[in-house]
N, C-alpha and C positions, 0 to 999 in steps of 0.2 A: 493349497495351490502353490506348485512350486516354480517359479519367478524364472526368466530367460536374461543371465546378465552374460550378453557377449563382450568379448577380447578379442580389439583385432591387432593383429600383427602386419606391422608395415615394413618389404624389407624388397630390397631389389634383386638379392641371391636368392633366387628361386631353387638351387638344392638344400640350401641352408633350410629356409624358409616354409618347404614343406616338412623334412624333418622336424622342425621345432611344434606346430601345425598339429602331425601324428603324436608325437609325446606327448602335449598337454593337452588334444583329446582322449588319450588312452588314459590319461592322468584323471580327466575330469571324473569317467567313467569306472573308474578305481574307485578313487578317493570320494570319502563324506562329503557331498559337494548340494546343501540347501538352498543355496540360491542361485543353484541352474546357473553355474560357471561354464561356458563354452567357447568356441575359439575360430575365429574368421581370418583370413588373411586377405590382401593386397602387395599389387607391387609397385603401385607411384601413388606422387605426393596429389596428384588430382584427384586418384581414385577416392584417395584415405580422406581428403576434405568433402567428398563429396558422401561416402560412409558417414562419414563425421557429422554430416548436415544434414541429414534423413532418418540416423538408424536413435531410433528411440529405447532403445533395450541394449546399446552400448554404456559401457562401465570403465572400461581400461584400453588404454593403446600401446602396444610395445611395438618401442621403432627403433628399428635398425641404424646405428649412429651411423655405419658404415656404409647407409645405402645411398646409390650413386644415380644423376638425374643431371641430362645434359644442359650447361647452362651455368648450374649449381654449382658453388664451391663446396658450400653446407647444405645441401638440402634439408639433412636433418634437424638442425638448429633451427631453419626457417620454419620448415612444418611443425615442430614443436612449438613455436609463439601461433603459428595459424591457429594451429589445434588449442590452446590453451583461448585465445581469442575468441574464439568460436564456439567454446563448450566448457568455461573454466570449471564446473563440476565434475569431470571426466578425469580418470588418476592417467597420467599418462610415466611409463619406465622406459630409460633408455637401456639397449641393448649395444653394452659397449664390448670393445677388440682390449682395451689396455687402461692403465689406470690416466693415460695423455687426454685419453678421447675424453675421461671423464671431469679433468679440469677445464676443458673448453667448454664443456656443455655447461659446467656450473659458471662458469664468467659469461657466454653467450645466452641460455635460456634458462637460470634455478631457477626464476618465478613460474615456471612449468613445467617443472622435474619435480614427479611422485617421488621415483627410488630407480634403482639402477642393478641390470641383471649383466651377466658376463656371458658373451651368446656363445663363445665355446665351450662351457663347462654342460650347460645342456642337462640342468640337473630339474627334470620338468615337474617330478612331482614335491621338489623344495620352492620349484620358481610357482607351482600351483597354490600351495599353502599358503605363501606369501601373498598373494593375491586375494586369493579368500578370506585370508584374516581383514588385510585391506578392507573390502568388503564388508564384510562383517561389521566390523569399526564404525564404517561411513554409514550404514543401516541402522548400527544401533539408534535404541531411544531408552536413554537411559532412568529418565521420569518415569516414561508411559513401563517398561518394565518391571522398575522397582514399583510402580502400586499395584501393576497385577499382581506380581507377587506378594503385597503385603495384602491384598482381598483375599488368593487364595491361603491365607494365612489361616486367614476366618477366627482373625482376633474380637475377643468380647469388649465392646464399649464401653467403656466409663470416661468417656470423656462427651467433647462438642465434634457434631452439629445434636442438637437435641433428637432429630427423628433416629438417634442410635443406627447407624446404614438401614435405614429403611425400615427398622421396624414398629416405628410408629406406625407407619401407614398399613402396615402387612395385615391383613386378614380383618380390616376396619371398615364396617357397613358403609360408612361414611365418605372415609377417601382411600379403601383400597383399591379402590379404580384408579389413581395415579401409580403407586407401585406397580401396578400392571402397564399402564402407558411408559413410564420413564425406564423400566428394568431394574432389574434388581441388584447388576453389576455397576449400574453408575450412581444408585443408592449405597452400596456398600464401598467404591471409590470416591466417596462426597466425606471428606477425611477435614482435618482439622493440624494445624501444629504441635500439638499431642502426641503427635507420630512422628518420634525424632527421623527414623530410617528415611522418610521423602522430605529431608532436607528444609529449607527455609525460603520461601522468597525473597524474604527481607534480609536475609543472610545468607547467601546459599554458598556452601562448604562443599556439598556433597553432588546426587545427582542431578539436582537444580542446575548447578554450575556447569556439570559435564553438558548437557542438556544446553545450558548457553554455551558454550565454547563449541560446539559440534552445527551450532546453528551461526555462528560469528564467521566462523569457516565458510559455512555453503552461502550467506550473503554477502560474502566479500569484504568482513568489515575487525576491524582491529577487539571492539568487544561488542556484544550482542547481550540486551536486558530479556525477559519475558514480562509482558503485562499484561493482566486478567480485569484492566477497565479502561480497556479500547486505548484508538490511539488519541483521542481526546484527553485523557489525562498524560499521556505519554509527551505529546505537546508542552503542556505546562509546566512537567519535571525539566524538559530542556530550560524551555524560559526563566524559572525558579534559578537554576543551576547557571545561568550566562549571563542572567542581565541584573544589578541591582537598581535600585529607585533611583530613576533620572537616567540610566543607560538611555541611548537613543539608537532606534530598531526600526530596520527596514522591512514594512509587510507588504504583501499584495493586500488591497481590501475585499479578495474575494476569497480570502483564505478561510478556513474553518470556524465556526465560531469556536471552537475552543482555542487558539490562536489568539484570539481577542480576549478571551477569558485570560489567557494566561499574559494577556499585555497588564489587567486589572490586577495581578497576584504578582506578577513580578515587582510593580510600579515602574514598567518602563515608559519613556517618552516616546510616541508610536508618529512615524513619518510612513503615511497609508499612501499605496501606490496603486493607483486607478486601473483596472483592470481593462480590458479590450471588451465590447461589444458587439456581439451578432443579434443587432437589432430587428432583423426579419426573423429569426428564430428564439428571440429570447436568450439566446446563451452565453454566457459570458467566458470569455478565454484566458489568455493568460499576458499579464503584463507586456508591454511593448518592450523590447530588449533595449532602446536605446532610453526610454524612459529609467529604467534601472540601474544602466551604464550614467544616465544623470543624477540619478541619486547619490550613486556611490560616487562621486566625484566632488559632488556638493557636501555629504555629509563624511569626509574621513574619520571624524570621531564617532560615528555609527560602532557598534559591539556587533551586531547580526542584522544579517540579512535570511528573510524566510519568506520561501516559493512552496507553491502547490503543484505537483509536479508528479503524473496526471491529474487534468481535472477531472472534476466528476463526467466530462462528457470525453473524456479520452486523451484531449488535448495536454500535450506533452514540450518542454522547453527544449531550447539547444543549450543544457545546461554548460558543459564544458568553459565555453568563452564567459558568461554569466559568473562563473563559480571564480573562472581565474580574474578578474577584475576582481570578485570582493577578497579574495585572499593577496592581493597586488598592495589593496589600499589598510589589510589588519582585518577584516570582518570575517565573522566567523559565517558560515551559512550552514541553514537547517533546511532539509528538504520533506515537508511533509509527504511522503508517495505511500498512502492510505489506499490510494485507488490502484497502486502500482507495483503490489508486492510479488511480483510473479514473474518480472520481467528478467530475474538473472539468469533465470532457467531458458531462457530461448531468445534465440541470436537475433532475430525478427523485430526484437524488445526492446533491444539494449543500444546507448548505454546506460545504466540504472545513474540512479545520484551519487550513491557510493564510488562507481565507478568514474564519474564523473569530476569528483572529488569532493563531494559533499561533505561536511564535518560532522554531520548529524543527520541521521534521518529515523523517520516513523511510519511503520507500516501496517497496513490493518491485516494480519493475516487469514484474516478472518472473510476477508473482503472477497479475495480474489482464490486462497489457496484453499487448504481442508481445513484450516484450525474452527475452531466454535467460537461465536457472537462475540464480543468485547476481548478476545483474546488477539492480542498484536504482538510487536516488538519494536524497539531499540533499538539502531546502530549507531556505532559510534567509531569513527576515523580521525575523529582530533588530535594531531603531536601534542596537544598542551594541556588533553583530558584531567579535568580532578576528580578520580572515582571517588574521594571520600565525601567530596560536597555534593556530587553528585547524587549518592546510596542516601545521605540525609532530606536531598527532595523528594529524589523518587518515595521514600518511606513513610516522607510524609502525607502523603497521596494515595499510596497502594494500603490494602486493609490488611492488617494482622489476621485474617482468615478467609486467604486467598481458598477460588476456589479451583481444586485440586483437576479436577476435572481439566478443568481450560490448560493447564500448564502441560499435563500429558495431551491433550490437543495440539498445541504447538511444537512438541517434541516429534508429533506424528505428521504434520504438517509438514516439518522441514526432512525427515527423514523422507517422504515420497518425492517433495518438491527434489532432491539431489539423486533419487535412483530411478525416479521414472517420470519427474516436471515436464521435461523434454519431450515426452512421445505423447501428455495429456493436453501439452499446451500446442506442440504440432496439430494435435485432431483438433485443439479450440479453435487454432488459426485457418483452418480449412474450412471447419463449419461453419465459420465465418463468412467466407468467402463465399462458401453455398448459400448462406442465408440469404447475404445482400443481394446476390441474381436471383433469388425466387423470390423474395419479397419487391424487385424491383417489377419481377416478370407480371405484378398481379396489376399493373395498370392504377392502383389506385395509393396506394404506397411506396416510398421511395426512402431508403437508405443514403443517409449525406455522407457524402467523400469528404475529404481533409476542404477542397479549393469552397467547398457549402460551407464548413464549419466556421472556418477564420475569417475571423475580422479582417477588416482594410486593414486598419493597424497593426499588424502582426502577421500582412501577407512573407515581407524577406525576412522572417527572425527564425528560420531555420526548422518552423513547429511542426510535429510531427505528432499520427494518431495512430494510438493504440486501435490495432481493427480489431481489439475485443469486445467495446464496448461501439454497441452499434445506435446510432442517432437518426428515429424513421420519420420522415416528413407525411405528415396524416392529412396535412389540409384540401389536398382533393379525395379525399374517402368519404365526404360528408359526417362525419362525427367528431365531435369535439372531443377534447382527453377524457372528461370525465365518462360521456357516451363510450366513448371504446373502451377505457380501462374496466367499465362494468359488465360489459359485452362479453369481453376476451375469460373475465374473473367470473362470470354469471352462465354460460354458455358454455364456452370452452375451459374453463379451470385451468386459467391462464393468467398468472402477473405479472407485469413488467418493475422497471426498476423504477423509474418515474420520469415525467411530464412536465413540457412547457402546454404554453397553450397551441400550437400547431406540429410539435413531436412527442413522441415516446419514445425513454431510453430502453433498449437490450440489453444485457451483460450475458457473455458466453466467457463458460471458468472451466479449468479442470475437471467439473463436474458437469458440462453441457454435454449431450449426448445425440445422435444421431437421430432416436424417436424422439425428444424434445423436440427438434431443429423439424422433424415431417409434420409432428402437430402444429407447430404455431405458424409453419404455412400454409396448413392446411385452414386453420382459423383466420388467418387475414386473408385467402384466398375464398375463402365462401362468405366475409365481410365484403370484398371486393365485388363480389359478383351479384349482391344486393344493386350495386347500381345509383347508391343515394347519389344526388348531384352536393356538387361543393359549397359547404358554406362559409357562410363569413364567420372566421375565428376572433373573437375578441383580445385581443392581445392586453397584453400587462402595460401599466405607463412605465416610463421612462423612468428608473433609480435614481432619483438627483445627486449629483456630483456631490464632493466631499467639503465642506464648507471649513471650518480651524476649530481645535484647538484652544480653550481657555485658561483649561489645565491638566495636568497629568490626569489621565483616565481611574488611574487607582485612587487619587484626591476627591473626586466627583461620586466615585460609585460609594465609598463611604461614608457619606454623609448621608443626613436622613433626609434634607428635602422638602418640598413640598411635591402634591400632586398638583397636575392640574387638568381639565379635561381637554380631549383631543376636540370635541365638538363643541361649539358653544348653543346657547339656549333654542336657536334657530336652526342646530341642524350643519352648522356650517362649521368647517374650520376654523380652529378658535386661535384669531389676534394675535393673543394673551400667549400666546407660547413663542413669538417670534423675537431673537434676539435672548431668547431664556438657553440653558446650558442643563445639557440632559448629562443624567446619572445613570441611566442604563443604556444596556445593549438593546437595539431593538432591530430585530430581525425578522423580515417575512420570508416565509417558508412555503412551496420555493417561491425563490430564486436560494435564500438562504444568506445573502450579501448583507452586512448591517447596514442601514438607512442611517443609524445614529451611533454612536461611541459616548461611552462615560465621555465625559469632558467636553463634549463635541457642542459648538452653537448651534440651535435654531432657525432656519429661515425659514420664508413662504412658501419657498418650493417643498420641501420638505413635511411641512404641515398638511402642503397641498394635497402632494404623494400619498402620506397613511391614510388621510378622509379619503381618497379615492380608492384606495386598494380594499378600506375596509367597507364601502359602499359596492363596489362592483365585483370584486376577486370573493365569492362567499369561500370557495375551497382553499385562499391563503389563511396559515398560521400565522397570526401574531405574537411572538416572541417579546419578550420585554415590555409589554405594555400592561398596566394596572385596570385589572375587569373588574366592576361591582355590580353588581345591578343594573347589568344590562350595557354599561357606560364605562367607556374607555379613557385612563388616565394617564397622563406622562410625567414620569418623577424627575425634576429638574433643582438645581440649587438654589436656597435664598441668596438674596443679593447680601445679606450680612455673611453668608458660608462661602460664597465668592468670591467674597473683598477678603475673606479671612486666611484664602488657601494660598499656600507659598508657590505652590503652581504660577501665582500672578504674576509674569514675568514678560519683558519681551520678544525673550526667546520661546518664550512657550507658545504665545501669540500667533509670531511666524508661523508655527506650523500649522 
């Protein structure tokens, strides 16, 4: 299937302009032209923004430096930064009169000058080629390439993975039924570092590297990593790499648990910054902006500050003012957008955290774009980056036999996100829009808008919702989450993403599709039409607030502890743990927020909380708690491991 990448040409000389128009589609039609190179024109800077803002199958804008628009001194200059604003994946070339025009444009807009053609010389199928190759370039994937080619090689094994491509499995009573399920092209590209030609993760010289630089580009950011074990370990190489034992680090406490993990691997001193609450829906949002503007004010010897930015339910910061505060006061900020990897590609979205001026961010690409499960990436925009200590964490982390597969995932990933993100994420945003009105229209389910989602606290902080991710209010349908999610998965052959106890979340990706979006109306509309009246949903208790700090969290998970039981002999809430200093993380799933931290003291609320969540929540996961027979234990420090850790301070106290 051969691909529609239109070229519009923006110019106000309309004899010029059809000229140019006729050549380079006689040109396209000549010339070897793969990827459906063709050629649109306009004559204003309205038209060309508004082409700009619709046409999904655009690639390149050639604009007439010398075209003239009443008002305007430069029109061109100006629509140049529009254009680049608006669609920074998009090559745009000026069509200049003299080499004058082209000093101005490089002092008024280089950050949005591709390259530069001379509109008299008129030389269409030199200015074709050039474009094409362009093209070509921005399309390549230089990983996913090289291993097709090194499978159609159809090299003999003698190395690792043991099933030699597949041919353990091949033709075996036993499990050739997976070679049949998995293929036998992505058992023969299930490769090993053996195979000098597909380069090194851990070293990458070759087209690993191209393969990052080609994706550093389309996300905006100075260098671009690939990782093949999510962005959960991606997290921790940042922390590993910025904070040493005793740094003091500003977190949301509704950030990741691996976030938390990587407070326990760094040994940082962690100041948790209380999250916003939507108490009628269970949801937690995102820190209060003035809350964080008091952090960083209190703490100037803070190293980082780290946001989740979107949340899992969509909800998104006014990073900009947030980012310039911590860079005002030295602090570096990391932006986990796990949930968010999609947003450079459409203007709707933006602006990303990179954009924003994030130092660091992590993204699942796996989450939102085409790559495969635990395959993410890296960005990285810091002046003061150390790749060398940086390549030492990450390596520590990532496995000497990455899997090959996921890395040509993400090389194909960011190749479509930059040649066609724009026209997948356009249909996402629409079937969105569709969704919400038919899923509102069925009477018994309702779609929550931004003013439902946010908290009191966080109504002026400027928070905005990704409408990808849709948030459905169930509690007059008559069914509880687990009722519906088995319904939906038992009847209709329907999952969602996951559940409070009165919504279900949606995700619409690149991948949502117009018969998706008719089926799962059609399933909540014959739910609807059951008729159940509304029940009482049992809501979650309340997360208890964040109680201090005894000692550095990496000080506490170290040690060995004792247990102790969560219930005592009665049944009840046991005493015996209040004012005790826990050693692990313990997180219920969902919400997924820790209740406790290494280091963290014990109160009654707290004790209170897990006895009740593990009495009445049976579908919550508990995280960090020690199961034996039957009976739940919490591993907390002896008072002689207490008194012994250097943590004992009154600075640590404080916090």
């Amino acid at each position: 299937m051969t691909p529609v990448s239109r070229v519009l040409i923006v110019s106000s000389d309309a004899r010029w302009q059809a000229s140019v128009l006729v050549g380079l589609n006689a040109a396209a039609a000549r010339l070897h032209n793969p990827l459906g190179l063709c050629f649109a024109s306009v004559a204003s800077s309205s038209d060309a923004l508004a082409q700009v803002a619709h046409d999904g199958e655009l690639q390149f804008v050639l604009l007439d430096k010398g075209m003239k628009e009443q008002g305007l001194t430069q029109p061109a200059v100006e629509l140049a930064n529009q254009i680049s604003a608006l669609r920074p994946e998009l090559s745009l070339y000026i069509l200049l009169q003299d080499d004058d025009e082209k000093v101005l444009m490089e002092t008024l807009a280089s950050h949005a000058v591709d390259g530069y053609f001379y509109r008299d010389e008129q030389d269409f199928h030199g200015w074709f080629r050039i474009l094409a190759a362009e093209l070509a370039e921005k399309s390549a994937t230089p990983f996913y390439d090289r291993l097709k080619l090194y499978v159609s090689m159809a090299k003999d094994s003698w190395h690792t993975p043991g099933h030699s491509g597949g041919d353990s499995f091949k033709n075996s009573p036993w499990v050739g039924d997976f070679y049949d399920f998995v293929g036998e092209e992505m058992l023969r590209a299930d490769l090993s570092v053996s195979v000098p030609m597909l380069d090194s993760l851990l070293h990458p010289t070759g087209v690993i590297a191209d393969a990052q630089t080609l994706a550093a580009k389309a996300f905006g950011a100075r260098k671009t990593y690939f990782a093949t074990n999510g962005t959960s370990t991606s997290n921790k190489v940042i922390f590993q790499t910025l904070l040493a034992p005793g740094d003091k680090l500003l977190l949301d406490r509704n950030c990741h648990k691996s976030v938390h993990h990587g407070v326990i691997l760094s040994g940082a001193l962690p100041l948790y910054l209380d999250s916003s609450v939507n108490r009628h829906y269970g949801i937690f949002g995102p820190v209060p902006k003035q809350v964080i503007f008091d952090a960083i004010a209190a703490n100037p010897d803070a190293r980082v500050l780290i946001l989740t930015s979107c949340t899992y339910d969509g909800l998104r910061y006014d990073l900009p003012p947030i980012i310039a505060a911590a860079h005002a006061a030295g602090i570096k900020v990391v932006v986990d957008e796990a949930w968010y990897g999609h947003a450079r590609f459409h203007h709707a979205l933006r602006p990303t955290a990179l954009e924003s001026g994030a130092d660091y961010v992590t993204q699942s690409t796996h989450k939102v774009l085409s790559a495969f499960s635990q395959a993410s990436m890296i960005h990285v925009n810091d002046p003061a980056f150390d790749e060398h200590l940086f390549r030492e964490n990450f390596n520590m982390h990532a496995s000497t036999s990455p899997q090959y597969n996921l890395i040509a995932s993400l090389d194909v990933a960011r190749k479509q996100a930059v040649t066609e993100g724009f026209r997948l994420l356009d249909r996402a945003l629409k079937l969105a829009q569709e969704l919400r009105q038919k899923i509102n229209s069925t009477g018994a389910f309702r779609v929550l808008e931004l003013e439902d989602l946010l908290p009191q606290s966080v109504c002026g902080d400027g928070i905005r919702l990704d409408p990808t991710k849709l948030t459905v209010d169930i509690s007059q349908a008559g069914y509880s989450a687990d009722e519906l999610q088995r319904a939906l998965f038992e009847r209709f052959n329907i999952q969602f993403e996951k559940s409070t106890f009165n919504t279900i979340t949606l995700l619409l990706t690149v991948g949502t599709t117009r018969s998706k979006v008719s089926r799962l109306f059609d399933a909540l509309l014959r739910l609807a039409k059951e008729q159940r009246p509304p029940r009482l949903l049992g809501r979650m208790p309340e997360i208890p607030g964040f109680t201090r700090l005894a000692c550095l969290p990496r000080d506490a998970f170290y040690e060995t502890g004792e247990r102790l039981p969560l219930f005592d002999d009665e049944g009840r809430a046991n005493p015996q743990l209040t004012g005790r200093v826990c050693c692990d993380q313990i997180v219920p799933y969902p919400p997924g927020i820790p209740v406790l931290v290494p280091g963290q003291v014990i109160d009654d609320g707290i004790i209170a909380y897990l006895a009740r969540l593990l009495k009445t929540q049976k579908r919550i996961e508990m995280h960090g708690l020690d199961e034996e027979g039957g009976e739940y234990r919490v591993r907390v420090l002896t008072a002689a491991e207490l008194a012994a850790l250097p943590g004992q301070t009154s600075a640590v106290a404080r916090e």
